[in-house]
C-alpha positions in Angstrom: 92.5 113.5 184.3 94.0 117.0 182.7 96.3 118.7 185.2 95.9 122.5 185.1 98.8 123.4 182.7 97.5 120.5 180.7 94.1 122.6 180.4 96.6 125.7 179.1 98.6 123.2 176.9 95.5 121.9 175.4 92.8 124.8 175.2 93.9 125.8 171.5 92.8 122.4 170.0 89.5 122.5 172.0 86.3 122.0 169.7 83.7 124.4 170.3 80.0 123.6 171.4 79.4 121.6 174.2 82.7 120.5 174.0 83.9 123.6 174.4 81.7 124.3 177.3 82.9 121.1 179.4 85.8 121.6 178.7 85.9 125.3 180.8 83.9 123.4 183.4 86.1 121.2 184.2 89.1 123.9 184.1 86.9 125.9 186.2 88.4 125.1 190.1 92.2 125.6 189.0 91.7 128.1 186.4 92.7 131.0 188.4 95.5 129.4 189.8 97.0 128.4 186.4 96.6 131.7 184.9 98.0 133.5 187.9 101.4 131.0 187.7 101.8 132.1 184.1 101.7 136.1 185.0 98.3 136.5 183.7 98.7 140.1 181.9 96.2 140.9 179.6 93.2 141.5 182.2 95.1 144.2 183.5 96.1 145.8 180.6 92.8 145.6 178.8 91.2 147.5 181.8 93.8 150.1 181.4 93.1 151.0 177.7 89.4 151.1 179.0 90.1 153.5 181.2 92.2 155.7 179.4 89.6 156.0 176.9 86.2 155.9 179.3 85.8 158.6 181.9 82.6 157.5 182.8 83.4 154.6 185.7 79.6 154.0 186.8 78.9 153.6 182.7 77.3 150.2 182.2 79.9 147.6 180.8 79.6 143.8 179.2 82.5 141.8 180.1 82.3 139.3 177.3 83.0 135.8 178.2 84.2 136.1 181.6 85.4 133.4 182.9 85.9 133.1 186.4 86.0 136.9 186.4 89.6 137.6 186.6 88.7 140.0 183.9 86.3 141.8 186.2 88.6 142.1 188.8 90.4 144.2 187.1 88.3 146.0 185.7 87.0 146.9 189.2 90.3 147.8 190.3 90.5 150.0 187.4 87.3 151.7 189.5 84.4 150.6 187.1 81.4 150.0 189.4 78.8 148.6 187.3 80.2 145.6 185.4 77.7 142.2 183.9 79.7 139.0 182.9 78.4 136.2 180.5 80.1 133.0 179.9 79.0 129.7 178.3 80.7 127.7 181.7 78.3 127.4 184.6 81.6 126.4 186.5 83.3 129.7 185.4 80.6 131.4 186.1 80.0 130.4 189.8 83.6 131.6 190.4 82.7 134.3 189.1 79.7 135.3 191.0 82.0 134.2 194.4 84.0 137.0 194.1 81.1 139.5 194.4 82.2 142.2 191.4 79.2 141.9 189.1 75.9 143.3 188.6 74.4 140.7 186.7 76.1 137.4 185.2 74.2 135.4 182.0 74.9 132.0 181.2 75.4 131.9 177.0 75.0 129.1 174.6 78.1 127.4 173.2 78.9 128.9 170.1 75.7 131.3 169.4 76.7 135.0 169.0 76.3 137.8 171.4 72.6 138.8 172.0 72.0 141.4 174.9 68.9 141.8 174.1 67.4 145.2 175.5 70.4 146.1 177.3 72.6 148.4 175.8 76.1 149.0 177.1 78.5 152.2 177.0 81.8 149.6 176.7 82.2 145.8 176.2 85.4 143.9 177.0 86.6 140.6 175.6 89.6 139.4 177.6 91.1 136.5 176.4 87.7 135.7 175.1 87.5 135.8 171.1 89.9 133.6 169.1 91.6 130.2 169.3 90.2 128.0 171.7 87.4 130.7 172.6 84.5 132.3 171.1 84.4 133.0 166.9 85.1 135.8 164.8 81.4 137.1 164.8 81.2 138.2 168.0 83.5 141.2 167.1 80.8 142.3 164.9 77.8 141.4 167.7 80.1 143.5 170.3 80.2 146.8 168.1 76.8 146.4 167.4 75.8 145.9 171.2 77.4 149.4 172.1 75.6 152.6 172.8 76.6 155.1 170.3 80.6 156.5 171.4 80.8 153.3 173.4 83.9 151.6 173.4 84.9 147.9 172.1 88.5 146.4 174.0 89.4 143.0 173.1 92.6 141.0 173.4 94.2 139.1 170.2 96.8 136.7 171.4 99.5 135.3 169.3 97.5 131.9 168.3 94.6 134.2 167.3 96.9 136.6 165.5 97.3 133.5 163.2 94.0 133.8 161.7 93.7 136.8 159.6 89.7 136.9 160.1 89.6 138.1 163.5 91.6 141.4 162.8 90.0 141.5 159.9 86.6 142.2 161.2 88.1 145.2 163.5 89.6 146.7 160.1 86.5 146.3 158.4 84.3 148.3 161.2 86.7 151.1 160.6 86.4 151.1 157.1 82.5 150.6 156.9 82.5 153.8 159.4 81.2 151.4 162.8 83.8 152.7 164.6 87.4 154.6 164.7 90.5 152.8 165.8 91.4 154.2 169.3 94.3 152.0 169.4 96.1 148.5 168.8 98.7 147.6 170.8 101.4 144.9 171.6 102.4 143.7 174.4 102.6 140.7 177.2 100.0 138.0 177.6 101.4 135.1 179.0 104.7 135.8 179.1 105.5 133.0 181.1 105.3 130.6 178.1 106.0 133.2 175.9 102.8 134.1 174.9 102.1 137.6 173.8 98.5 139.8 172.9 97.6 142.9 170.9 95.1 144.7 172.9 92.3 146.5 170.4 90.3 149.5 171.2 87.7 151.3 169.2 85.1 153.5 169.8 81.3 153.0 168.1 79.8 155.8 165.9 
């Protein structure tokens, strides 16, 4: 049976689908623990750049895929109030509903796109959440679409996902079909434990 670095090792190699989905199930009870021994930064640092940037902290916000809801944490700590989670990992997600932080929490499908439906929210995060070993390109799109109008997109890129030109090339692309404007991109630690860095994306809808 996987240890819990061997679920870190291994995550970038993970097929997507069901797979994907047991996968994060099965990570689910030592998750926490093995992002926290490899100085988990980018939840922290993605909630910052939200709230530089979103004055609001009772606005309605989408944290996309996540997780066991270290995201959320810090996103509370950053003092947003009124915070929904989806994930496609019923383990991940009953961590996540133990630690009492969200509104609302919706189980996705493996591999479908975001679809919120009615709801409409004034910021969406994606921590950790879109690239290697997590959710496809597409969802970039589905998240800029899914914001009220002057709502804010933040998702993390880490080094792996960096590697694949499609998933900053979606951001560019909203900028330069007039979606949104570039609020910022910037470098900075991931998992610096391992070595592992992240470029933390902000833009705002039009």
């Amino acid at each position: 049976m996987a240890t819990a670095s061997a679920f870190l090792d291994n995550v970038y190699e993970a097929d997507g689908g069901e797979s994907m989905r047991r996968y994060y199930d099965r990570w689910a009870d030592s998750y926490d623990a093995d992002l926290r021994e490899n100085d988990y930064r980018t939840p922290s640092r993605c909630a910052a750049a939200l709230s530089d940037h979103l004055a609001d902290k009772n606005a309605p916000i989408l944290d996309f895929a996540c997780g066991t809801g270290i995201s959320g944490v810090a996103l509370k700590e950053a003092g947003f109030e009124t915070i929904d989670g989806t994930d496609i990992s019923e383990g991940m997600l009953e961590k996540a509903r133990a630690k009492g932080i969200y509104r609302d929490l919706l189980r996705a499908d493996p591999d479908a796109v975001l679809d919120i439906g009615d709801r409409q929210y004034m910021a969406i995060t994606a921590v950790g959440a879109i690239g290697a070993g997590a959710a496809p390109a597409e969802n970039i799109d589905a998240a800029i679409a899914s914001l009220a109008p002057g709502g804010i997109f933040v998702v993390s890129l880490n080094d792996h996902t960096l590697e694949d030109k499609q998933y900053e090339a979606k951001l560019n692309q909203a900028i330069a079909d007039g979606r949104v404007e570039k609020i910022m991109a910037e470098d900075g630690p991931h998992l610096p434990a391992i070595g592992l860095g992240a470029r933390v994306w902000a833009v705002r809808r039009l």
